[in-house]
N, C-alpha and C positions, 0 to 999 in steps of 0.2 A: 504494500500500500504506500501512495505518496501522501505527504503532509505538506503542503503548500503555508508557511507563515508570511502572509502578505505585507505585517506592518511589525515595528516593534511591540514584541509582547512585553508586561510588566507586571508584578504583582510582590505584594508583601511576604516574603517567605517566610518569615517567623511567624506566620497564623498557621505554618506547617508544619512547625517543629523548626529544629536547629537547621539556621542558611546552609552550613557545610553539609548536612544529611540532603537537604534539597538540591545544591548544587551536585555532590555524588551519582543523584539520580539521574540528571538530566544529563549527566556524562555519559552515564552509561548507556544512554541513546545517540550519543551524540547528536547532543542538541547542544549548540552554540551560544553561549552566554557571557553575562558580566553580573560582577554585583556589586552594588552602592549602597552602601548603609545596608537598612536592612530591606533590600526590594533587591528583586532579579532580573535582569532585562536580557529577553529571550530574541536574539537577531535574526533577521529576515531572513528567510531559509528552506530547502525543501530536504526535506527527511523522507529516508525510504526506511520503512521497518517492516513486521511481517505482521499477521493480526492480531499474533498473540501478544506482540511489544508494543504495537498501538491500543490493543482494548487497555494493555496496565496504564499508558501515558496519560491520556484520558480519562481512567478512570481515578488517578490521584492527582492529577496537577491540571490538566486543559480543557477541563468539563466547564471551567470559570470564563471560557474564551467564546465568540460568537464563531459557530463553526457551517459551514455551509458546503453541498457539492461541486466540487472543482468542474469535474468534466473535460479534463484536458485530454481530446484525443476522442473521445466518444465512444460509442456501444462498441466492443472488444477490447478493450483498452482497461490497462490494470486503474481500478479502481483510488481515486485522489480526493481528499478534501484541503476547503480552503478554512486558514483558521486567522482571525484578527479577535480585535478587543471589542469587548460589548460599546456599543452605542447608548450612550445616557442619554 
């Protein structure tokens, strides 16, 4: 599966436990980051993982993010979402 991150992602890591445990995580998908204070800012990016390491990512950390289908490439074509930050 692709993971299209269209815009800088950002969010408070410490409402997830310890930044260094958050950040750990996000390594091990290799997802591209920084962190300031205590927030993480997640870089514009496409990520390829399989389903079983996109259902985890999602299901602890990018469930917070506005997620939509990508459709890059159309019917045959490996499956892609596009993810950015919620709209207030």
């Amino acid at each position: 599966m692709k993971l299209y991150i269209k815009e800088e992602l950002n969010f408070k890591a410490t409402e997830f436990g310890d930044i260094k445990e958050v950040s750990d995580f996000l390594k091990q998908f290799t997802i591209f980051h920084k962190i300031k204070g205590d927030f993480i800012f997640i870089e514009t990016q496409k990520v390829n993982l399989n389903e079983i390491d996109m259902n985890e990512l999602f299901d602890e950390i990018f469930y917070m993010f506005n997620i939509e289908y990508a459709g890059m490439g159309g019917a045959g074509c490996e499956f892609s979402l596009n993810v950015s930050l919620l709209g207030l």
